[in-house]
C-alpha positions as CSV (number, residue, x, y, z in Angstrom):
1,X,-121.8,-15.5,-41.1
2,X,-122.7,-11.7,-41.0
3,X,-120.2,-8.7,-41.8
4,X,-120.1,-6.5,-38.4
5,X,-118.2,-3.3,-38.5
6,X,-117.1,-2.4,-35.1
7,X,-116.3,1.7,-34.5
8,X,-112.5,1.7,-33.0
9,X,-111.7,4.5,-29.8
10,X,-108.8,5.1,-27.9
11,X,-111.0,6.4,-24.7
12,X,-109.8,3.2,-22.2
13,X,-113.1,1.9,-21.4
14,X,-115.0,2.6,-24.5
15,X,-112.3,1.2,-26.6
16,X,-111.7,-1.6,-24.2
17,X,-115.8,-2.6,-24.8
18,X,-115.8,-2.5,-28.9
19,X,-112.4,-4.3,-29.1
20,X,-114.3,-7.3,-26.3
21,X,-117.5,-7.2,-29.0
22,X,-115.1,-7.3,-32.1
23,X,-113.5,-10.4,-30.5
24,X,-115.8,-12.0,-29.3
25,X,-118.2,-11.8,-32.7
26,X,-114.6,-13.3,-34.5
27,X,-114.8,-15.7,-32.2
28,X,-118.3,-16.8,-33.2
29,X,-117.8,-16.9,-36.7
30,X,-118.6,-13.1,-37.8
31,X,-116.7,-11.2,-40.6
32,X,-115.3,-8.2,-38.3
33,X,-113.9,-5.4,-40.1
34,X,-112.8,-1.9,-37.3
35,X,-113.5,1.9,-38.3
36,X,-112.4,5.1,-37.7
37,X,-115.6,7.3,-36.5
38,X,-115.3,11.0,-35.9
39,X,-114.3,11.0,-32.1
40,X,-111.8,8.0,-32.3
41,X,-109.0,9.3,-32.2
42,X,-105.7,8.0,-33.9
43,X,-106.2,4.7,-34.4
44,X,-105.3,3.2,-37.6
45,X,-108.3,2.2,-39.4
46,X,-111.0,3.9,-42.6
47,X,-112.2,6.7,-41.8
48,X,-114.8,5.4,-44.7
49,X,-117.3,1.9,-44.3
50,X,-118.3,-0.8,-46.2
51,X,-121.7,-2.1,-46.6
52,X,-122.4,-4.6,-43.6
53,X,-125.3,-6.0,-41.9
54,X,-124.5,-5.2,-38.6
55,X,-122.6,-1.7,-37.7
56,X,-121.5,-1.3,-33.7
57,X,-120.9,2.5,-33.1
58,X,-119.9,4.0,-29.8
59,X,-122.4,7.0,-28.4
60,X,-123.6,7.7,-31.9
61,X,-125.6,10.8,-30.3
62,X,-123.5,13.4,-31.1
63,X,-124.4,15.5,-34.1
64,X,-121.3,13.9,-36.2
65,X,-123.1,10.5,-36.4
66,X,-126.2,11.8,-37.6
67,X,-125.0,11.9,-41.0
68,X,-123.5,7.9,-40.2
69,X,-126.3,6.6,-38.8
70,X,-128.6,8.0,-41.8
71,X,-126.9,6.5,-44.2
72,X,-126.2,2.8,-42.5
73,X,-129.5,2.7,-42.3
74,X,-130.2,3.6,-45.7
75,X,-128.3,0.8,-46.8
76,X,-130.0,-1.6,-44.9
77,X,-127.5,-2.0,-41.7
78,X,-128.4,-3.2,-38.4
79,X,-127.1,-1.0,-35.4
80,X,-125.8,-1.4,-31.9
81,X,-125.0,1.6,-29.8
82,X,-122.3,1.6,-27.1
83,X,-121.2,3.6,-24.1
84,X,-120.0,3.3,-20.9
85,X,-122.7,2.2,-18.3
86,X,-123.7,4.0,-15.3
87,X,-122.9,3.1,-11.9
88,X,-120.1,2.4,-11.6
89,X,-119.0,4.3,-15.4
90,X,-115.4,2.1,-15.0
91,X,-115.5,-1.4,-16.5
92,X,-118.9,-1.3,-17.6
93,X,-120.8,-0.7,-20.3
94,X,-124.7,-0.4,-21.9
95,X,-125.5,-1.7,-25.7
96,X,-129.0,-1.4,-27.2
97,X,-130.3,-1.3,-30.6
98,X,-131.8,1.6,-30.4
99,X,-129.4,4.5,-28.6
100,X,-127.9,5.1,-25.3
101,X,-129.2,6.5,-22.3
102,X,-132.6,7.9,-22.7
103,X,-133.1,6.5,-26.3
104,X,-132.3,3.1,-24.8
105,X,-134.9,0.8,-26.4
106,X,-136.4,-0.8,-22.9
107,X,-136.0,3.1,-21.1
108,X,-139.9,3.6,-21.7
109,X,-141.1,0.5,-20.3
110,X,-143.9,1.2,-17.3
111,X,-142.7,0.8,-14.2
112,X,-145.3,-2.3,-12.1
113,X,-144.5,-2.3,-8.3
114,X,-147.0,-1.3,-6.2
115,X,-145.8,1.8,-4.8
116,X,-147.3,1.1,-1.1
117,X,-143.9,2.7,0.7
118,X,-143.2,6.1,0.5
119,X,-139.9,7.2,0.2
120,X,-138.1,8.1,3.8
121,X,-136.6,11.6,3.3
122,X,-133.5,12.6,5.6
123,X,-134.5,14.7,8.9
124,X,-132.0,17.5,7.4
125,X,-130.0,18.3,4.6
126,X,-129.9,20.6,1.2
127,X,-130.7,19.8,-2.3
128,X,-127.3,18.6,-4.2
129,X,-127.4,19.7,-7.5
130,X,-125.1,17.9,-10.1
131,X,-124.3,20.0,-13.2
132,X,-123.3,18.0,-16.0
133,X,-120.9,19.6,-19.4
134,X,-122.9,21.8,-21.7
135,X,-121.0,20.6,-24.9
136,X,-122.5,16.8,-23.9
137,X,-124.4,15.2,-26.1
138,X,-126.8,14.5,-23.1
139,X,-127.3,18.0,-22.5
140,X,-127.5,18.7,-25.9
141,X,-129.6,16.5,-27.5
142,X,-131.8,15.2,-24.4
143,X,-132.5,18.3,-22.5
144,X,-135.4,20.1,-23.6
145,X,-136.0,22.7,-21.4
146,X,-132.5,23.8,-20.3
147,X,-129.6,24.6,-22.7
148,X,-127.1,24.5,-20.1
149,X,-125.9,24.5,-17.0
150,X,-126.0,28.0,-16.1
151,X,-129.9,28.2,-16.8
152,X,-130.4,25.5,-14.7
153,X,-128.6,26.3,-11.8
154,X,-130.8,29.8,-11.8
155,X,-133.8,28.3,-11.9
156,X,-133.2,25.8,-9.1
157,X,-131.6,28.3,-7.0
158,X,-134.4,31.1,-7.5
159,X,-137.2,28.2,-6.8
160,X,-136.2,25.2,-4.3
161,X,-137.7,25.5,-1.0
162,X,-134.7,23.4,0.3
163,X,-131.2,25.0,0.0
164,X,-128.9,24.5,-3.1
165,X,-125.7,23.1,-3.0
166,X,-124.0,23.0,-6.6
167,X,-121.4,20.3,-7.8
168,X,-119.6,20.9,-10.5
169,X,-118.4,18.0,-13.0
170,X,-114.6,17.0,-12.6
171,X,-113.7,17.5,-16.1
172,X,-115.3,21.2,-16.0
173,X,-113.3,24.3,-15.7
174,X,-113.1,26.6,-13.0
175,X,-115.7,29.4,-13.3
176,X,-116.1,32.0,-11.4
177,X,-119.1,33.9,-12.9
178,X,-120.9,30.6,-12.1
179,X,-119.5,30.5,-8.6
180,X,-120.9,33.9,-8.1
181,X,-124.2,33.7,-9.4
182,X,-124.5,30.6,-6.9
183,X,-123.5,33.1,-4.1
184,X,-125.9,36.1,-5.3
185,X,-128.7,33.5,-5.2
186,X,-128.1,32.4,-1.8
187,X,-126.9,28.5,-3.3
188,X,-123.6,27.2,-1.6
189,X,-120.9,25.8,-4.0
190,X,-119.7,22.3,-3.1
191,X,-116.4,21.2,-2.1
192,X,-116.6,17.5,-1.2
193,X,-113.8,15.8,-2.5
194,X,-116.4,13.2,-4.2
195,X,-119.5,12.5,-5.5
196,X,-120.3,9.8,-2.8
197,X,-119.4,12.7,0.3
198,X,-121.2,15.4,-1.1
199,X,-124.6,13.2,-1.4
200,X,-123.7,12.2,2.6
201,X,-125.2,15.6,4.2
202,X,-127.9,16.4,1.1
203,X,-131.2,15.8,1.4
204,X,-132.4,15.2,-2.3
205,X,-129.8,15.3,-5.8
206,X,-131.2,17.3,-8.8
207,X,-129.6,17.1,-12.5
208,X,-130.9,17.0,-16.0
209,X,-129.7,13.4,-16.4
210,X,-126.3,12.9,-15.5
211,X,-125.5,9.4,-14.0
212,X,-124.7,11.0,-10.6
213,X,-129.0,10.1,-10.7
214,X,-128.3,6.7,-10.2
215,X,-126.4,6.5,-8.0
216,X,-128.5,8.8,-5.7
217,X,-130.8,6.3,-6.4
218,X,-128.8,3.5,-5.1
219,X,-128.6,5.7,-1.9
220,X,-132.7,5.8,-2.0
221,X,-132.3,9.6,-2.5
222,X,-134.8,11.4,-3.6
223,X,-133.9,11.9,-7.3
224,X,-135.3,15.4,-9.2
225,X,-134.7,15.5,-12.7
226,X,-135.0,17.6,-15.0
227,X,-134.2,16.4,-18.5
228,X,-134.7,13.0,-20.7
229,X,-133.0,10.3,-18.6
230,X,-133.0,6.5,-17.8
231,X,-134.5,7.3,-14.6
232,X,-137.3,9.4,-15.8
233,X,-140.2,7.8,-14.1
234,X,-143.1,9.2,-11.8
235,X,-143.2,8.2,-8.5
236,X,-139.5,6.9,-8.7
237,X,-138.2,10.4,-9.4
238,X,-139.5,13.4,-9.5
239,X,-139.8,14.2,-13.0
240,X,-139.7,18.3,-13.9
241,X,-139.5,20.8,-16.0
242,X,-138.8,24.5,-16.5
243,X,-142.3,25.2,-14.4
244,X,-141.7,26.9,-11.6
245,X,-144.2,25.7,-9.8
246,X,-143.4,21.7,-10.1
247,X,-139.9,22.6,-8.4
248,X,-141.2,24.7,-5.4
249,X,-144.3,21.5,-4.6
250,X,-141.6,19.0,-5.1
251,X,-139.2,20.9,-2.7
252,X,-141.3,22.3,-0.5
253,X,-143.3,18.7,0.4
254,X,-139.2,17.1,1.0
255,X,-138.6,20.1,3.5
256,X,-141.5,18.9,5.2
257,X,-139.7,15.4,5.5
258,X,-142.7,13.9,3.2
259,X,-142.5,12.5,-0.5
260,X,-144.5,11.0,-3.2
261,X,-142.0,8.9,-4.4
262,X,-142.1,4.9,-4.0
263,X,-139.5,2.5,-2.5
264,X,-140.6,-0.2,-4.2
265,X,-140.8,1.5,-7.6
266,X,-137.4,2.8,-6.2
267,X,-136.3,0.2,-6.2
268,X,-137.9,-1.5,-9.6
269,X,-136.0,1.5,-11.7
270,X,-132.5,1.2,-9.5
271,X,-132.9,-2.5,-11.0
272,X,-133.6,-2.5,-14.4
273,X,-130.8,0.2,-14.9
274,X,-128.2,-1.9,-13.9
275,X,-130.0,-5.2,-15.5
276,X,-128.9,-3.4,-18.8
277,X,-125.5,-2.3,-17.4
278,X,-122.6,-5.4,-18.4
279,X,-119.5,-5.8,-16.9
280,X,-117.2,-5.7,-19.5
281,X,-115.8,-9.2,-18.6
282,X,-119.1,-10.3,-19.7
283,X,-119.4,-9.3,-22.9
284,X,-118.5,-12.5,-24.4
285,X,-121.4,-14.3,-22.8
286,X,-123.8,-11.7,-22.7
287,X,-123.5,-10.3,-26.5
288,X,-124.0,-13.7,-28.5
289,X,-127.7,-13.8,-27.5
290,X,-128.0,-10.2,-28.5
291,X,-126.4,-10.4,-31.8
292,X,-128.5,-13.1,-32.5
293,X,-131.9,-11.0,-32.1
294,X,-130.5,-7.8,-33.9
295,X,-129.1,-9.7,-37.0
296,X,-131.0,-10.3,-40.1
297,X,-131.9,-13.5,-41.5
298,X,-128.9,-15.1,-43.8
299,X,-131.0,-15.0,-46.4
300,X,-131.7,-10.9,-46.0
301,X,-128.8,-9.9,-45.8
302,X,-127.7,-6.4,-47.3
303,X,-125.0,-8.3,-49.5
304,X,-123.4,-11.5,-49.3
305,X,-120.8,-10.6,-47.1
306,X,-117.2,-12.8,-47.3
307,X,-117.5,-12.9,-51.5
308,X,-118.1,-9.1,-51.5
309,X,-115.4,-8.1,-48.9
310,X,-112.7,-10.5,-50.5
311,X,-113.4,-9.4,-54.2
312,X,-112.5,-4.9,-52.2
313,X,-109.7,-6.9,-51.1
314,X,-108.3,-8.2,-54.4
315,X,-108.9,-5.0,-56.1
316,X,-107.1,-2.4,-53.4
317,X,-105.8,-4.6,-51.1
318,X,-106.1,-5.8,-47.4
319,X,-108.4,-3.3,-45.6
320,X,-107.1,-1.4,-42.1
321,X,-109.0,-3.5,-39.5
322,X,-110.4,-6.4,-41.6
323,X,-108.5,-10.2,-41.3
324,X,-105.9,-10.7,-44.2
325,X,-107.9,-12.7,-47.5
326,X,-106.5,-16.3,-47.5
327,X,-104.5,-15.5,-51.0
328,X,-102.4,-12.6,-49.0
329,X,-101.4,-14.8,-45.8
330,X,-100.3,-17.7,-47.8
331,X,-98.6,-15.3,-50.1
């Protein structure tokens, strides 16, 4: 038995996934103790840890972790990142060892179809661009070469060869500088009342990595992107940059109703995404197999883990999130 602290969030679907994993690794035996990390919320758990050999965190990518994750690694702690999953974002959800999104552990894995079918491109439309929130960790921390939206929109409007229509995302506020600048480059600002109608009339979608990439690439739409992403393969997207010139080849050879892209390869990277997307119903069956590779060896563990937990508990008491000792529930 191992000594998993699971991160506790009020957010429905994120806190619906940890409180599945923290049930279903009590159910296997597991010594499950729930903490309060830094975007929780009010829930009513430590805000501090105790030493564990297996530490289940939700995002972790924002800069408020950092300090976290350091130190449960320093003391010897395996990790296991958690977020929602991509398409569809509701009832679903992606865990790796390693981080979410693009610092998923299998992200960097070579694509092997064949690539024989080039990608058929739409007779007309514009190029959908899906802005994302500049305070996200995605656009923070895996966006090299564009600190926000605003930047981005620019440089897409001042070098596609195919017209720009920009989204914005639904939790972003109105903004009408941004609205403007669209106009002044001669972009069109998008209206649709979802996701799924505005990709209907485009031609190709650009972001930097938002998820709205998958699931233009579950339409077999052309997919630029331009940041660190799950979908950041040649020859299944287009993969830019802030070089001018890579935008204006890549949009130019679409207007022309030709691309380099691949169906199969397509395909390939529309698969493995949702390979390591779970329904959340199937986290009991799916997780067991995956705990089993991520924990260490009984006999490596970081400390023995009931003996050290019980002895906290009979000095201060039973611990916010952790099962009462046997002494307190016969008491």
């Amino acid at each position: 038995m191992s000594t998993v602290l699971v991160e506790a969030r009020l957010c429905p679907d994120g806190g619906l996934a940890l409180d599945a994993i923290a049930e279903t690794c009590r159910e296997i035996g597991h010594f499950v103790y729930r903490w309060r990390g830094p975007y929780s919320g009010r829930v009513p758990y430590w805000k501090s840890f105790l030493h564990c050999d297996l530490a289940v965190i939700f995002n972790g990518s924002h800069e408020k972790y950092d300090p976290i994750v350091q130190r449960l690694r320093e003391m010897g702690s395996r990790l296991l990142f958690v977020e929602v999953g991509w398409f569809p974002q509701r009832d679903t959800v992606q865990i790796d060892p390693l981080g979410i999104n693009a610092n998923a552990s299998w992200v960097r894995e070579p694509l092997v179809a064949s690539g024989r079918t080039p990608l058929p491109i739409r007779p007309e439309g514009d190029l959908l661009l899906v802005l994302q929130l500049d305070g996200d960790s995605q656009i923070q921390r895996l966006s090299p070469w564009f600190s926000g939206m605003e930047p981005l929109v620019e440089f897409v409007c001042r070098h596609s060869a195919l017209p720009v229509r920009v989204r914005a995302h639904p939790k972003s506020q109105s903004n009408a500088a941004l609205k403007q600048l669209v106009s002044s480059l001669g972009g069109a600002w998008d209206t649709s009342p979802s996701l799924q109608a505005a990709m209907q009339s485009c031609r190709a979608v650009a972001c930097v990595n938002s998820s709205c990439g998958v699931e233009a690439l579950a339409q077999q739409l052309p997919l630029l992107c331009y940041g660190q992403a799950t979908y950041r393969h040649g020859s299944a997207a287009y993969c830019l940059d802030n070089d001018p010139a890579k935008t204006r080849e890549a949009t130019e050879e679409l207007a022309a109703g030709r691309s380099r892209l691949s169906l199969e390869r397509l395909h390939e990277l529309y698969g493995r995404i949702m390979e390591h997307q779970w329904p959340l119903a199937s986290i009991r069956d799916n997780l067991p197999p995956l705990l089993r590779q991520v924990l260490p060896d009984p006999d490596t563990r970081v400390v023995p883990s009931l003996p050290w937990t019980r002895f906290i508990q009979r000095v201060i008491g039973d611990i916010p999130g952790v099962p009462a000792s046997p002494r307190r529930k016969a008491a």
